[in-house]
C-alpha positions as CSV (number, residue, x, y, z in Angstrom):
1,X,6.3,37.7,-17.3
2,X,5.7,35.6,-14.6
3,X,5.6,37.2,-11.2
4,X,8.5,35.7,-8.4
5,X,5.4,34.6,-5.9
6,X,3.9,32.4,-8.8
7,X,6.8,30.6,-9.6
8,X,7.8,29.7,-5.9
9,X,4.6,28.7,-5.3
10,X,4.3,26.5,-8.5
11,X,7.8,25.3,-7.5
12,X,6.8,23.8,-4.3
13,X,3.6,22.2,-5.7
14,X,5.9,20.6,-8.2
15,X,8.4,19.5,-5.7
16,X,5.0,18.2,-3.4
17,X,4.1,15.8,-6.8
18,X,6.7,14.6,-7.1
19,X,7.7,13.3,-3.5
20,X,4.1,12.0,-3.1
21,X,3.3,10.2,-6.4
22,X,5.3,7.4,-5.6
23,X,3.8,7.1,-2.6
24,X,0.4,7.2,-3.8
25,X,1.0,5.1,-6.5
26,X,2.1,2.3,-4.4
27,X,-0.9,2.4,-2.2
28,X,-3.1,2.4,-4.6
29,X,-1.3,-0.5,-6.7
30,X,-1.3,-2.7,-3.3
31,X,-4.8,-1.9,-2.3
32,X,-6.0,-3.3,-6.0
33,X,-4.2,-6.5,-5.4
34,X,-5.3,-7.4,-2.0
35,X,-9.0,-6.5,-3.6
36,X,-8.3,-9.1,-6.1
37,X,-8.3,-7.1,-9.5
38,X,-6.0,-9.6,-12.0
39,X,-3.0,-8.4,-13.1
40,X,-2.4,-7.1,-16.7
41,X,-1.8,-9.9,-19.3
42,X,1.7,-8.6,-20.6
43,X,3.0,-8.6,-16.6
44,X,6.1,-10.9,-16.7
45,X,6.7,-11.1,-12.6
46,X,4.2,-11.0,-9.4
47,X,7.1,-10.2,-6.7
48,X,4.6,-9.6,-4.6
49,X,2.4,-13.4,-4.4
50,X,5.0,-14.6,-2.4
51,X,5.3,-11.4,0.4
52,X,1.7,-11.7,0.7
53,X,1.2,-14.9,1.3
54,X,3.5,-14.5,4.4
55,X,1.3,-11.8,5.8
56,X,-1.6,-13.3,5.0
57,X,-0.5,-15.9,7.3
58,X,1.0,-14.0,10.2
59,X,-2.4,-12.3,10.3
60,X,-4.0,-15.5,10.5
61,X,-2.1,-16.7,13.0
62,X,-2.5,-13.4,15.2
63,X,-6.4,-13.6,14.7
64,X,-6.1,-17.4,15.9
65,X,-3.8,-16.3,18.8
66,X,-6.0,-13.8,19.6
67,X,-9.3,-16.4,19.4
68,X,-7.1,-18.2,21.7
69,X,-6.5,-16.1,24.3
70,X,-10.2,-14.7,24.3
71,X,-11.1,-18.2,25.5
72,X,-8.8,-18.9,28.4
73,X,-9.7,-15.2,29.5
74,X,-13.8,-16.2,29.4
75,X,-12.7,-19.8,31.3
C-alpha cells in the first residue's frame, strides 16, 4: 500500500510538471527559432515570422539609438 507521505509528495511533483511544462516548452520552442532551426515540413502556420520581425526591429533601432547617443556623449 502506498504510504500518505509518498503520495503527497508525488502529488506536488505532478502538480510542479504540469505548471512548468508549458513554460518550458515555450522557451525552448522560441529559442530554436531565433537560432534558426527550420520548421517541420508538415507545419501549416508560422504565427510567429511576423511578431519577430517587429522585435527584431525595435532592437535594431534601440542598438542604433543607443550608437547614437554614445556619440554625442564622446563629442
Amino acid at each position: 500500500m502506498i504510504e500518505p507521505e509518498w503520495f503527497w509528495k508525488c502529488f506536488v511533483i505532478a502538480i510542479f510538471i504540469l505548471l512548468t511544462n508549458p513554460v518550458s516548452s515555450h522557451a525552448i520552442a522560441r529559442a530554436s527559432y531565433k537560432a534558426g532551426v527550420k520548421l517541420w515540413k508538415g507545419s501549416v502556420v508560422d504565427k510567429y515570422k511576423d511578431y519577430n520581425k517587429e522585435e527584431n526591429e525595435k532592437s535594431e533601432n534601440q542598438a542604433n539609438n543607443k550608437e547614437k547617443a554614445n556619440k554625442k556623449a564622446k563629442i
